[in-house]
RODO-2510 file (C-alpha; in nm, 4 decimals, decimal comma):
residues 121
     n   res          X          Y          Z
     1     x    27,8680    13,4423     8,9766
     2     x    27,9267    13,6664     9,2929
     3     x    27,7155    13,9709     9,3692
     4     x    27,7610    14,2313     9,6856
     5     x    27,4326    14,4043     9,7273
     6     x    27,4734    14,7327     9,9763
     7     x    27,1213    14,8722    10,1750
     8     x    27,0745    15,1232    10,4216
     9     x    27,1756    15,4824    10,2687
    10     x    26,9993    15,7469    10,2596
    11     x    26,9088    16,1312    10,3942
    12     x    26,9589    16,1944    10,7115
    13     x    27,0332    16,5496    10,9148
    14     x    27,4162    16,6613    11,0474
    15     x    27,4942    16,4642    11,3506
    16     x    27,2794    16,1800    11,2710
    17     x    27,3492    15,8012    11,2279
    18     x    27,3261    15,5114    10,9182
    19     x    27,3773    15,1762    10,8871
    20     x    27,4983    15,0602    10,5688
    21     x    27,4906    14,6629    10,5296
    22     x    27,6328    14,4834    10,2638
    23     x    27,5467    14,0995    10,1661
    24     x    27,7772    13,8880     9,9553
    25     x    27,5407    13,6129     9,7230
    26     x    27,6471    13,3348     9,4605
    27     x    27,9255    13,0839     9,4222
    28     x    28,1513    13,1634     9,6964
    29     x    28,4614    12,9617     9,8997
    30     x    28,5808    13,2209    10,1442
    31     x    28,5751    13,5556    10,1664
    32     x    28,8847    13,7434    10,3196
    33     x    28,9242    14,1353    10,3692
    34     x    28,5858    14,3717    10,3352
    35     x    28,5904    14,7032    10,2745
    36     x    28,3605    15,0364    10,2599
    37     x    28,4900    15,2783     9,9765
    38     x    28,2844    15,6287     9,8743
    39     x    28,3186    15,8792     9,6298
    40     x    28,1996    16,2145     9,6534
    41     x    28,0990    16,4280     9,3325
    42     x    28,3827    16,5611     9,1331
    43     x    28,6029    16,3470     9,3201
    44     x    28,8340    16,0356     9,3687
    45     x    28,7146    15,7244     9,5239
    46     x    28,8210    15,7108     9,8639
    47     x    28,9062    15,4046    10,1567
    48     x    28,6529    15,4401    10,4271
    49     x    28,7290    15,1487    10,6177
    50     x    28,8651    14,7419    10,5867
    51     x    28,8060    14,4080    10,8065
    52     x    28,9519    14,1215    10,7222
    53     x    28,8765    13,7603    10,8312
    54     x    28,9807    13,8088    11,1459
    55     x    28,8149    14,1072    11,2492
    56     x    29,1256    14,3508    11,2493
    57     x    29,0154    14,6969    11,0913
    58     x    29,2097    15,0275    10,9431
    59     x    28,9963    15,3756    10,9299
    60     x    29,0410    15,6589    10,7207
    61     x    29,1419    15,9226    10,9620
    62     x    28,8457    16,1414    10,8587
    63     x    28,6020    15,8525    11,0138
    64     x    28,7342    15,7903    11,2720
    65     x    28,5837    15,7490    11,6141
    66     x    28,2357    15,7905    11,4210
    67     x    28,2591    15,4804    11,1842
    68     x    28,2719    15,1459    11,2859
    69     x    28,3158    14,8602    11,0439
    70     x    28,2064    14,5246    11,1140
    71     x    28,1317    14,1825    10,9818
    72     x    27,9357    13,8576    11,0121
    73     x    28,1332    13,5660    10,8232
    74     x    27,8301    13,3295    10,8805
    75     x    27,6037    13,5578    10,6858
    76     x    27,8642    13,6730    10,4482
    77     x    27,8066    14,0555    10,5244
    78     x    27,9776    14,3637    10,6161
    79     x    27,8101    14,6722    10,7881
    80     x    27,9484    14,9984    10,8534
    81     x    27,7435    15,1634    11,1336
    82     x    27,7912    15,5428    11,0771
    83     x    27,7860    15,8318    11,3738
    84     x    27,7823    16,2112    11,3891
    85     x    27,7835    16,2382    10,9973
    86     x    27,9199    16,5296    10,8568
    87     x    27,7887    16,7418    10,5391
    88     x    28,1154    16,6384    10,3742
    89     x    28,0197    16,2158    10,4123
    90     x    27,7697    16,2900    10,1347
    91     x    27,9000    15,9902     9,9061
    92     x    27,7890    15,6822     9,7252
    93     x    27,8739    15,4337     9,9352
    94     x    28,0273    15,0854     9,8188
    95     x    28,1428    14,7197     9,9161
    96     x    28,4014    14,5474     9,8123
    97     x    28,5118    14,2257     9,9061
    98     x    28,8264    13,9784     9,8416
    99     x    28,6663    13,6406     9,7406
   100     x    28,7273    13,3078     9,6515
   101     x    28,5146    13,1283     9,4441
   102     x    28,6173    12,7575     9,4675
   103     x    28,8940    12,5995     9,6426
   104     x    29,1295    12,6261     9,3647
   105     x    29,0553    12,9626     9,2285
   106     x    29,2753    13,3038     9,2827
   107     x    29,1339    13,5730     9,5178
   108     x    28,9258    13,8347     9,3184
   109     x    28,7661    14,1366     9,4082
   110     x    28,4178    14,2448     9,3526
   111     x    28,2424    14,5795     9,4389
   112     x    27,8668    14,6410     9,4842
   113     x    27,6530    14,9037     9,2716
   114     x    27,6701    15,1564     9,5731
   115     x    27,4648    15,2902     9,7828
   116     x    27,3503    15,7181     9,8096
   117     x    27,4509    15,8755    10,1828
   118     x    27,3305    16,2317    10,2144
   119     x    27,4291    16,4705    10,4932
   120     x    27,2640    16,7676    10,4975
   121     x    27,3356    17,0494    10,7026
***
């Protein structure tokens, strides 16, 4: 079994800064692209930002130059350290993250439960 458990959300005041973190636990072989996703009330789940293995990363162009994803393979976790939030970040925020179980298995993807952000004006 695999489980992505996010931490850090929360309330915090226009202009201010979060750190969302997000640990991968259980059976796994390798883990490839990671990936912050959020969806806002009444609407669609959105892409926030992706790193793969190798570090390379893709923004949605409403975060960038005030997110900035990152990853530590040796502790199985992503982060997404967040600047000069906006009223319209308010989101739950979630993981997800291409693994492998074993050797032999396919790629899957698994998401965390979330986690609340709240921007308030």
């Amino acid at each position: 079994q695999v489980q992505l458990v996010e931490s850090g959300g929360g309330l915090v005041q226009a202009g201010g800064s979060l750190r969302l973190s997000c640990v991968a636990f259980g059976t796994i072989f390798s883990i490839y692209d990671m990936g912050w996703y959020r969806q806002a009330p009444g609407k669609q789940r959105e892409l926030v930002a992706i790193i793969t293995r190798d570090g390379d990363t893709l923004y949605a162009d409403s975060v960038k130059g005030r997110f900035t994803i990152s990853r530590d393979n040796a502790k199985d976790t992503v982060y997404l350290q967040m600047k000069s939030l906006k009223p319209e970040d308010t989101a739950v925020y979630s993981c997800k993250a291409e693994i492998k179980r074993r050797g032999w298995d396919v790629r899957a993807d698994y998401w965390g439960q979330g986690t609340q952000v709240t921007v308030s004006s």
